[in-house]
matplotlib code that plots the C-alpha trace (Angstrom):
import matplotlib.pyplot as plt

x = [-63.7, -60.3, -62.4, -64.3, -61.7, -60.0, -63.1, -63.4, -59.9, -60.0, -63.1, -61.4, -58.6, -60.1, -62.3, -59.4, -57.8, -60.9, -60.7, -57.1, -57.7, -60.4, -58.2, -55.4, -58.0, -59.5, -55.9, -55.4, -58.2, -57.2, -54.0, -55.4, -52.3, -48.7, -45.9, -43.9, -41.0, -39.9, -36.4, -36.9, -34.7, -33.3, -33.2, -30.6, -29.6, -28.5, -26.6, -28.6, -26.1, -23.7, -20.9, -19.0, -17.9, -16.1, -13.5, -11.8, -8.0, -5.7, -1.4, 0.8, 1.9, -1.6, -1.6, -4.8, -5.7, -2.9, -3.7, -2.2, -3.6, -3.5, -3.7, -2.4, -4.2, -0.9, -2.7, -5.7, -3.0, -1.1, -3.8, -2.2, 1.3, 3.1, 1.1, 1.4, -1.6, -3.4, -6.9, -8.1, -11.5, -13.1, -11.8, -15.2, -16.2, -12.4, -11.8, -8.2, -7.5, -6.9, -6.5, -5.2, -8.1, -6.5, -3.7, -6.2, -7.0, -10.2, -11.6, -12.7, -10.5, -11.7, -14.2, -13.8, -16.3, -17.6, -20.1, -22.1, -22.6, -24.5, -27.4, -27.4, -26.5, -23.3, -22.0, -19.5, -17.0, -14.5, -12.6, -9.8, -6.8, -5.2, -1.6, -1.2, 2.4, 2.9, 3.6, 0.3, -2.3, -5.8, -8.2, -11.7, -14.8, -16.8, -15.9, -17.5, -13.9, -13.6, -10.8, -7.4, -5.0, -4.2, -7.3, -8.3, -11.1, -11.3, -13.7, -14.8, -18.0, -19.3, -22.6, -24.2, -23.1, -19.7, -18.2, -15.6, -12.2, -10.8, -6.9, -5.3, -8.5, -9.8, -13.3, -16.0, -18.8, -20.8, -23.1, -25.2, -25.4, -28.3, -28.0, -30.1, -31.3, -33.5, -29.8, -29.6, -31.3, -31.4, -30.0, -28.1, -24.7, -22.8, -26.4, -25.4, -28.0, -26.1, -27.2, -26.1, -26.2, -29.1, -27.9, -29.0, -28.9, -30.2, -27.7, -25.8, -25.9, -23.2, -21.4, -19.0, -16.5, -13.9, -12.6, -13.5, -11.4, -11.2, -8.9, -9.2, -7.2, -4.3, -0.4, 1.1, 4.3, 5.8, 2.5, 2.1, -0.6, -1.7, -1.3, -4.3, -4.2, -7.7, -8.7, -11.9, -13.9, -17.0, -19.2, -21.6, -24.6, -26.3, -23.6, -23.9, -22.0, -19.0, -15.3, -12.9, -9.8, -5.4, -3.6, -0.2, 0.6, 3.9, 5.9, 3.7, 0.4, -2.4, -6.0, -8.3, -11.6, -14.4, -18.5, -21.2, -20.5, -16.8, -17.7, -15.5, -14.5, -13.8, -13.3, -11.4, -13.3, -13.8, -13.6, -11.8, -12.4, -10.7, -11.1, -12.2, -9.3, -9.5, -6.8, -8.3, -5.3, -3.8, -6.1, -5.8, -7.7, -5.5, -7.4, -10.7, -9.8, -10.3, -6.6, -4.8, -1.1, -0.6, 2.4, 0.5, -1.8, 0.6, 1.6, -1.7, -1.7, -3.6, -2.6, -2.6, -1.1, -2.3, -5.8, -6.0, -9.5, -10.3, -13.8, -13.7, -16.2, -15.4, -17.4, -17.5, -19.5, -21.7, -22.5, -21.0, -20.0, -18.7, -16.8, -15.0, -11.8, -10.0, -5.7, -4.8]
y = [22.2, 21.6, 20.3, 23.3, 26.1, 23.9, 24.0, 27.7, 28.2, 26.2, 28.2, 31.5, 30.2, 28.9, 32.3, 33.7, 31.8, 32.5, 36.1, 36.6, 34.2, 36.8, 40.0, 37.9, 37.1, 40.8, 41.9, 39.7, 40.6, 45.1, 44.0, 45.8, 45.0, 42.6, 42.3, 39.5, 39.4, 36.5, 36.2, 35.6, 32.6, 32.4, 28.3, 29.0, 28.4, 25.2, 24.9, 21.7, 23.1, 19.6, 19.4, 16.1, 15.6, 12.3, 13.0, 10.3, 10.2, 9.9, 9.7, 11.7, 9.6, 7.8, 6.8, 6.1, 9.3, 8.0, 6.8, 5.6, 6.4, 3.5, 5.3, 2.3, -0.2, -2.1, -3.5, -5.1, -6.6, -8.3, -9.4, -7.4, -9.2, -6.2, -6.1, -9.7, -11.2, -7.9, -8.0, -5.0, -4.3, -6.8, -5.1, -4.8, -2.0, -0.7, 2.7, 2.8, 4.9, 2.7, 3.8, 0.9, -0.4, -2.7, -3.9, -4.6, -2.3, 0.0, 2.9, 4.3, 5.3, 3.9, 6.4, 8.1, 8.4, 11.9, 10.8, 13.6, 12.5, 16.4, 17.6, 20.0, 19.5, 20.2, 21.3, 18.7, 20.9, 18.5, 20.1, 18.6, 20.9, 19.0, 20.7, 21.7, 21.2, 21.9, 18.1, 17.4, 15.4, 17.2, 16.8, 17.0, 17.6, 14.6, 10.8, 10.8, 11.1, 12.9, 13.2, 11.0, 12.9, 11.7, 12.9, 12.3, 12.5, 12.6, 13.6, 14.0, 12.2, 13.0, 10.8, 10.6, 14.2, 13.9, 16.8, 16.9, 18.4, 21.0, 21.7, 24.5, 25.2, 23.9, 22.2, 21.9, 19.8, 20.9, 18.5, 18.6, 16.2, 15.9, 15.9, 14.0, 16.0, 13.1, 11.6, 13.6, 14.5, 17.0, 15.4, 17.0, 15.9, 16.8, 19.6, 20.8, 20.6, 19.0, 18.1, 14.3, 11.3, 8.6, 5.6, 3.8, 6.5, 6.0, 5.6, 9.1, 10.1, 10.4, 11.3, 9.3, 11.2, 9.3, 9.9, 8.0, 8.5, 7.4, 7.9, 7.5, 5.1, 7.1, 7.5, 8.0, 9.3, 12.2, 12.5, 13.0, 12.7, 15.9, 15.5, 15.8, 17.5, 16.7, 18.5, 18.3, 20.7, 20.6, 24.2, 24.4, 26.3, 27.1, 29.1, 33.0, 34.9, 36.6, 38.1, 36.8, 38.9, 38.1, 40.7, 42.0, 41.2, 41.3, 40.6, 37.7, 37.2, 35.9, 34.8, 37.1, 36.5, 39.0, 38.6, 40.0, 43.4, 42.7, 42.6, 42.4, 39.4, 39.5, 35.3, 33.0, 30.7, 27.5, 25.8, 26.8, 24.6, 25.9, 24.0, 21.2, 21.1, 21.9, 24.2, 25.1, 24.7, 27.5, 29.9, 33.1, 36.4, 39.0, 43.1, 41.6, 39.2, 35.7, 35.2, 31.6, 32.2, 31.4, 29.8, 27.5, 26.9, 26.2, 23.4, 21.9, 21.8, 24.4, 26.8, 30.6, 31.2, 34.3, 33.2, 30.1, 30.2, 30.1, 28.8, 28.7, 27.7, 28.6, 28.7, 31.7, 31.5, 28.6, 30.7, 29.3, 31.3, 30.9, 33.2, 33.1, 35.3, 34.8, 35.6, 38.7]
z = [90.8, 88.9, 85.6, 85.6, 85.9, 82.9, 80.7, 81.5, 80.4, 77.4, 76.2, 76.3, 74.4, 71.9, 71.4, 71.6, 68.8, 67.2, 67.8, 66.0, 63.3, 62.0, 62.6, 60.1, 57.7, 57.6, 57.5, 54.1, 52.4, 53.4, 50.1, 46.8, 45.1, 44.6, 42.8, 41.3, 39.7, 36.7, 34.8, 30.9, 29.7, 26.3, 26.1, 23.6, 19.8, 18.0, 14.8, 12.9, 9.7, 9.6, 7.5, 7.1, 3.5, 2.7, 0.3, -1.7, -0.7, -3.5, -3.2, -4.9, -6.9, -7.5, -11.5, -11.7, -14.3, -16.5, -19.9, -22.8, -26.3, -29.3, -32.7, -34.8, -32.2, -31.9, -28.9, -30.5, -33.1, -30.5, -28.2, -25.5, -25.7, -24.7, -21.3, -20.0, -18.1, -18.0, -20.1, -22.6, -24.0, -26.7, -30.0, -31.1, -28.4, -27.8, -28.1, -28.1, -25.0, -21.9, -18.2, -15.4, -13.5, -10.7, -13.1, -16.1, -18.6, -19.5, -21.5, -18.5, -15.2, -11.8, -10.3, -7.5, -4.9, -2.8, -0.1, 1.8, 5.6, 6.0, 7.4, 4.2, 0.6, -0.9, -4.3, -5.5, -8.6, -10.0, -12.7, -15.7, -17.2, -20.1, -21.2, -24.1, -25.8, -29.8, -30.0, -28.4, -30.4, -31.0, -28.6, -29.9, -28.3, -30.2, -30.7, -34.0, -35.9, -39.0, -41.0, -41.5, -38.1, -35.3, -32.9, -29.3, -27.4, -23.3, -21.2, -17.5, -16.4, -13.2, -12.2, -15.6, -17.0, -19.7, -20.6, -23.3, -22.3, -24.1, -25.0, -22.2, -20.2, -17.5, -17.9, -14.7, -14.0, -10.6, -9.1, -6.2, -3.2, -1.2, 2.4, 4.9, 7.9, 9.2, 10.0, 12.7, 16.4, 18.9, 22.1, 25.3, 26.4, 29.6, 29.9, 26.6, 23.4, 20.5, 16.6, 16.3, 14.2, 15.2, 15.7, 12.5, 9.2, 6.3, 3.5, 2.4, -0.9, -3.0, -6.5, -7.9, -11.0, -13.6, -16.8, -20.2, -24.1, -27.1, -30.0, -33.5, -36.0, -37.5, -37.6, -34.1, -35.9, -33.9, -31.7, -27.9, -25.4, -23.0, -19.3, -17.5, -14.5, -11.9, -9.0, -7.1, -4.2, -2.2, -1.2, 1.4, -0.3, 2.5, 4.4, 4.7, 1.9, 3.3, 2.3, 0.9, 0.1, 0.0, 1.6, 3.1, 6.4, 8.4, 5.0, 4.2, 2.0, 3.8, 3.2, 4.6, 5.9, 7.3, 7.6, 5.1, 3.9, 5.5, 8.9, 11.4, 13.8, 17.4, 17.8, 15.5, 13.4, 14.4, 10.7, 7.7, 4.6, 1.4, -1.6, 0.1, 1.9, 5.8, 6.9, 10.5, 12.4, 10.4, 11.2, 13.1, 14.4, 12.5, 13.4, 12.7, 9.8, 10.3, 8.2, 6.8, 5.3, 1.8, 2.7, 4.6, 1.9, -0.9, 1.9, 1.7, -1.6, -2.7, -5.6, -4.6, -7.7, -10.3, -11.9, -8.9, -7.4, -3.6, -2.4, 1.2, 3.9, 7.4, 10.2, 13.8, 16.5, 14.9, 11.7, 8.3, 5.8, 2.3, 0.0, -3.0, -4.2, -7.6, -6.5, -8.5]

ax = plt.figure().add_subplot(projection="3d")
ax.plot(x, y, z, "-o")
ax.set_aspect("equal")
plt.show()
């Protein structure tokens, strides 16, 4: 009796089960329409523009651009006697103009070395200033001598260019330095995408600049040599082409920087490069201007002087830019 009444009540269950299943199903398919909803996500932007420039370091009071000139060859006569265990050129290639090369002597300076560890190339300037003093002898721009005067010639080679430097200007040689973007992958850190080295580069390219003379054979009565003044820069080519302008600011001159067509800023840049030196921690967010005093320059060693030129490179919210201003 008991078996029955169960079977009984687990039929009618299970139609009923059966029953509302269907009125859920017809229920679904009564929807004509939805609605979803689905937040667009900007994955971001990454800066693959690297700039690491390698700069030779050089002190004060580096000699390594001093040179003597030998007009009557007194050198060559004495086999050097002057200069103790130091060795000169053979006499049959000398040129009579002799810069110190690790305490022996040469025609040619030791070179200095630029090496570009970028992701983008770089344009190396190195530029030569000789004085120019009434006692000064002539500086020529060919070492094929002509004439009985005293006579020099100097120039500044940079990789396998040689340009001839000329009496109270300043002379420039501009190369370009490849850079390597393969150096580089995109990896994250701390959940952060970041441009950085690989582990094994290839090897960076570089450019290597020195000076080479010669002088002719001729009285050195009364005659003098020019001081050469050398200064070298880098510029990032591919940054965007900004302001660049000096003006007045609570009593002081300061180097101002905007965006293309003078744009205004609303952060402080990041990186301030001016003529290849980096003067970043001077910089402030001055009304819009992006601003480095000149005092603070002229401490770094850079010349803000009338005529002096400023190539900068300087870098807000991960966009470079370069400009140039001549100092009026």
């Amino acid at each position: 009796m008991h078996k029955k009444k169960l079977a009984r009540f687990t039929a009618l269950a299970l139609a009923a089960i059966m029953t509302l299943g269907g009125a859920i199903t017809a229920l679904a398919s009564d929807a004509t329409s939805g609605t979803a909803t689905g937040d667009g996500i900007n994955e971001g932007h990454l800066n693959r523009q690297v700039v690491k420039v390698v700069l030779p370091t050089v002190s004060a009071d580096s000699t390594m651009f001093e040179y003597t000139m030998d007009l009557e060859r007194l050198i060559q006569e004495t086999d050097g006697a002057k200069y103790g265990d130091a060795t000169f050129p053979a006499a049959a290639n000398d040129t009579g103009v002799y810069f110190n090369v690790s305490g022996n002597y040469a025609n040619t300076s030791e070179s200095l070395k630029v090496t570009n560890e970028s992701s983008v190339s770089i344009n190396l300037t190195v530029e030569v200033e000789a004085s120019e003093a009434a006692s000064d002898v002539a500086l020529v721009s060919s070492n094929s001598f002509t004439g009985d005067d005293a006579q020099l010639y100097l120039a500044l080679k940079v990789g396998t260019e040689e340009t001839p430097i000329v009496a109270g200007e300043k002379v420039s040689t501009t190369v370009t330095i490849d850079g390597i973007a393969d150096n580089f992958k995109v990896d994250v850190v701390s959940g952060d995408y970041v441009y950085a080295p690989i582990d094994s580069p290839a090897a960076w390219k570089s450019a290597s600049f020195c000076l080479t003379g010669a002088a002719n054979e001729a009285s050195a009565e009364g005659v003098t040599a020019p001081t050469l003044t050398v200064t070298w820069r880098y510029d990032d080519p591919s940054g965007v082409v900004g302001t660049a302008n000096v003006l007045k600011y609570q009593n002081a001159s300061w180097l101002a920087l905007k965006g293309v067509d003078n744009a205004s800023f609303e952060t402080n840049a990041t990186s301030v490069v001016v003529n290849g030196v980096d003067v970043t921690a001077n910089a402030s967010l001055i009304s819009g201007y992006v601003a480095v005093k000149a005092s603070d320059l002229t401490a770094a060693g850079i010349s803000v002087a009338k005529g002096a030129t400023l190539d900068v490179t300087y870098t807000v919210n991960g966009t470079r830019y370069k400009a140039s201003y001549t100092v009026q």
